[in-house]
N, C-alpha and C positions, 0 to 999 in steps of 0.2 A: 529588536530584530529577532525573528526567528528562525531558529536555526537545527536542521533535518541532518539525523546521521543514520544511514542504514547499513548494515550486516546482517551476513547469513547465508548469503549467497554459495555460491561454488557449484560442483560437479555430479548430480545424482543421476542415478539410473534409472528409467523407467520406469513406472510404477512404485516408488518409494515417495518421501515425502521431505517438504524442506518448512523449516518456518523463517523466515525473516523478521528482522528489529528494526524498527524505528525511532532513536530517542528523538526527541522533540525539545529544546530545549529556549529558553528565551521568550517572555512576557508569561502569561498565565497559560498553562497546560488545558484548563478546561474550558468548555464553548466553543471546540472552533472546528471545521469538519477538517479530515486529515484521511487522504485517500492514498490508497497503493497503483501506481498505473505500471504498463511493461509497454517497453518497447522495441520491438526490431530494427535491423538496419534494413532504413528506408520508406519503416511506417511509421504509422503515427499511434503517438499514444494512447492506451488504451487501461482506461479505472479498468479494474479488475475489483475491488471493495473497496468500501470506505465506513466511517467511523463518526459522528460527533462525539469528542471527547467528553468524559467524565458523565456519557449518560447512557442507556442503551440502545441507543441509534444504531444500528447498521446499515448495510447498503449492498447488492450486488447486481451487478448485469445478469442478467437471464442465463449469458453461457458461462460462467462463475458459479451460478448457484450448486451446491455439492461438494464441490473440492476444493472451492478455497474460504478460509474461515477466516474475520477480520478478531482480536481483539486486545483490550487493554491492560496496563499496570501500572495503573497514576501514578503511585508512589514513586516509581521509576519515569515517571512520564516517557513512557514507552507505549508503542502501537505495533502489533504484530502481526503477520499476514502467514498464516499455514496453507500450505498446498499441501492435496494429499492427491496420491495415484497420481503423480508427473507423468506426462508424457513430453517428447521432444518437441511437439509444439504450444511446451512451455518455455521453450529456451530465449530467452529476453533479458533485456536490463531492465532491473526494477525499479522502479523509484515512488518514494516517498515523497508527499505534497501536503500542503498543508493551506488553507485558507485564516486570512485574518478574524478574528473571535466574532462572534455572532455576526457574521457574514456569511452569505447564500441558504438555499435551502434546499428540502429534499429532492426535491425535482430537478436541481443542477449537479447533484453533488457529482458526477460524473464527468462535467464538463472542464478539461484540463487548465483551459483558458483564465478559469475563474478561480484555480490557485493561484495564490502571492508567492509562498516559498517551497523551493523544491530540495531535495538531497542531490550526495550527487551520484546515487546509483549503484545497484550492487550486481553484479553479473549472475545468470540460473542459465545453468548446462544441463539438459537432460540428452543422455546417450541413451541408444534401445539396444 
């Protein structure tokens, strides 16, 4: 069973920058895609990056690309997600997802439904 812990979260000001952590822990760390989504209250989830472990796969939606950077530290089987220049509508719960090992591809890796395990979320406050 796999199992997602994230931190990092909290309170930044505008224009600053946050990284968040994802250890991953439980079965093998590599082969499996492992994505950061944010969500508001009352929308839906939305990948922001993601990751196939242990290779240099990344991934970003079109409005990601620039300020948020996906990456890894086996060793630590951790998955990290940096923003930079926050603005307030980055203010969401983050969460970490993770798909089982050599399951889906690059053309899904976006798609929330098609994660197995999720964390349970870490809170980003940006004030202006």
């Amino acid at each position: 069973q796999v199992q997602l812990v994230e931190s990092g979260g909290g309170s930044v000001q505008a224009g600053g920058s946050l990284r968040l952590s994802c250890v991953v822990s439980g079965g093998t760390y590599a082969n499996k895609y492992v994505a950061w989504f944010r969500q508001t209250p009352g929308g839906e989830r939305e990948a922001v990056a993601g990751i196939f472990t242990g290779s240099l796969g990344t991934y970003f939606p079109d409005s990601a690309k620039g300020r948020f950077a996906i990456s890894e530290d086996i060793p630590k089987n951790t998955v990290y997600l940096q923003i930079d220049n926050v603005n307030p509508e980055d203010t969401a719960t983050y969460y970490c997802a993770a798909k089982r090992p050599n399951v889906g591809t690059p053309s899904n890796w976006a798609r929330a439904s098609s994660y197995s395990y999720w964390g349970q979320g870490t809170q980003v406050t940006v004030s202006s």
